[in-house]
PAKE-312262 format. One record per residue (C-alpha): chain; y, x, z; residue number from 1; residue in one letter. Coordinates in steps of 0.1 Angstrom, whole numbers, padded with zeros to 4 digits. Layout:
residues N
+------+-------+-------+-------+------+-------+
: mise :    yy :    xx :    zz : guti : fimar :
+------+-------+-------+-------+------+-------+
:    A :     Y :     X :     Z :  NUM :     A :
...
+------+-------+-------+-------+------+-------+
END
This chain:
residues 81
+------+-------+-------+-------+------+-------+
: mise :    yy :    xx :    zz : guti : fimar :
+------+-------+-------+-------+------+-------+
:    A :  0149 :  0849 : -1734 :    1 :     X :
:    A :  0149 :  0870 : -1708 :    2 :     X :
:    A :  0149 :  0860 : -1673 :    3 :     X :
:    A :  0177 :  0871 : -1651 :    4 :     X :
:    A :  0172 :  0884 : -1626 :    5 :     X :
:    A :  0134 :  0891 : -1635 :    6 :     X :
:    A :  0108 :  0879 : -1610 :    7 :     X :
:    A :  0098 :  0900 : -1583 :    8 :     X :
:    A :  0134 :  0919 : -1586 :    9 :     X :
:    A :  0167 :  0904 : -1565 :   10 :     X :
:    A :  0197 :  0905 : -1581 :   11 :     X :
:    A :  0215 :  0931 : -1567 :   12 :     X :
:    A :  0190 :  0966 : -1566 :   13 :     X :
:    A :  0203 :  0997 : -1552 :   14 :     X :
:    A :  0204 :  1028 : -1578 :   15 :     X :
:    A :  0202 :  1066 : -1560 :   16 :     X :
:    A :  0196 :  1102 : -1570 :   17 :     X :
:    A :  0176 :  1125 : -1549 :   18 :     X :
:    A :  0173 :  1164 : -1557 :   19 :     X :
:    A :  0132 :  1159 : -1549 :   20 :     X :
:    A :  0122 :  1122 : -1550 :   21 :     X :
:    A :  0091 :  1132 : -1540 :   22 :     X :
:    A :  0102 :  1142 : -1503 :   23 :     X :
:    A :  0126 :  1108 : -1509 :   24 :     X :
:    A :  0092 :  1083 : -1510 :   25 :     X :
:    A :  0077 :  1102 : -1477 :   26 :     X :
:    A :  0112 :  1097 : -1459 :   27 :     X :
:    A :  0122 :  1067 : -1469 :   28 :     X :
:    A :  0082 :  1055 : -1460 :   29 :     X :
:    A :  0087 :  1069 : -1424 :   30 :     X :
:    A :  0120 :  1060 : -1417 :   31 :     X :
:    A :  0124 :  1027 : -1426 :   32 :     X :
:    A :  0090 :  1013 : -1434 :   33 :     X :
:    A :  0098 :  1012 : -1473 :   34 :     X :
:    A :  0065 :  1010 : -1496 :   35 :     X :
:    A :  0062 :  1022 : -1529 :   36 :     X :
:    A :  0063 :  0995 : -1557 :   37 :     X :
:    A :  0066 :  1019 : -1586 :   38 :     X :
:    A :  0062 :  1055 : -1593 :   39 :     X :
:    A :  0069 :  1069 : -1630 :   40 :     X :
:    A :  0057 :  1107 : -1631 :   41 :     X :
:    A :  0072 :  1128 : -1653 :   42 :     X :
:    A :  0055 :  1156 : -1679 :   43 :     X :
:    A :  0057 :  1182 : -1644 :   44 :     X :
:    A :  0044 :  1153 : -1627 :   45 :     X :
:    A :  0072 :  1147 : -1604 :   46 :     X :
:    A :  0090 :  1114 : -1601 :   47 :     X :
:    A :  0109 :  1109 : -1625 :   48 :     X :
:    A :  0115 :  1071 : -1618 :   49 :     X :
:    A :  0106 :  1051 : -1587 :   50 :     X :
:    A :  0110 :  1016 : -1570 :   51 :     X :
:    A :  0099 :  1015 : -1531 :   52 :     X :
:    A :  0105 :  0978 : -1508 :   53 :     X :
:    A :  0111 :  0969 : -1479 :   54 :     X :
:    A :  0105 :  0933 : -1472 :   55 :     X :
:    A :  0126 :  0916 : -1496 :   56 :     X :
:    A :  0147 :  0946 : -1504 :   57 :     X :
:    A :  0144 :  0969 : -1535 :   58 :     X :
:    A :  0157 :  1004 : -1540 :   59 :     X :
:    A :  0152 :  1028 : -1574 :   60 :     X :
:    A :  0157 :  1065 : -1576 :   61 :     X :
:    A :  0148 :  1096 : -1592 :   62 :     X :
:    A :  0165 :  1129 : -1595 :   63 :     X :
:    A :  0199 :  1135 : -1602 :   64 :     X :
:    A :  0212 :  1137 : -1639 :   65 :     X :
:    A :  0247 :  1149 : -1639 :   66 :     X :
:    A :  0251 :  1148 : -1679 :   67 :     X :
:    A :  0241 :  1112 : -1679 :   68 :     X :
:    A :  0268 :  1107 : -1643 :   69 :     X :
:    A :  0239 :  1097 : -1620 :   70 :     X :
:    A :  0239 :  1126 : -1596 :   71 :     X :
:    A :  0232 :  1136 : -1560 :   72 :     X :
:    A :  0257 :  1146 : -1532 :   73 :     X :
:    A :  0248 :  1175 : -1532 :   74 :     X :
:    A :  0253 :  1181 : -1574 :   75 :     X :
:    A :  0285 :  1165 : -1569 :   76 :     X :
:    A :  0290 :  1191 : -1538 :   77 :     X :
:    A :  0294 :  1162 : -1519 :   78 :     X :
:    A :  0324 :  1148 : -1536 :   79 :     X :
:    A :  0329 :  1112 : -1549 :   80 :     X :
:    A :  0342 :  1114 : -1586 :   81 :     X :
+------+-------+-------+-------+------+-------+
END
């Protein structure tokens, strides 16, 4: 059986779109001291999934997919659906 949540992961994790992930990681590493945990390139090589943590905090992202509903602000031109 699965573990829930798994280890390593709290039970609540943040889920965000960013139009370049790749500017997200260097950001969110100068900003607020978040560290990269995972990074899943995609075939272009860009991010295509990552984790990053800050102490005992955990965030995911990757880019914006409006046909699957997990979009950016700004491919929602900034409005809440």
């Amino acid at each position: 059986m699965i573990k829930n949540p798994p280890d390593d992961y709290p039970r609540i994790t943040a889920a965000l779109a960013y139009d370049d992930p790749e500017a997200a990681i260097g950001f969110l590493e100068k900003a607020f001291g978040f560290k990269a945990r995972l990074v899943i390139p995609g075939p272009d090589g860009k991010p295509v999934h990552v984790e990053m943590e800050v102490f005992d905090r955990l965030i995911m992202f990757g880019p914006g997919i409006c046909r699957l509903g997990f979009a950016s602000s700004k491919e929602l031109d900034g409005k809440w659906n």
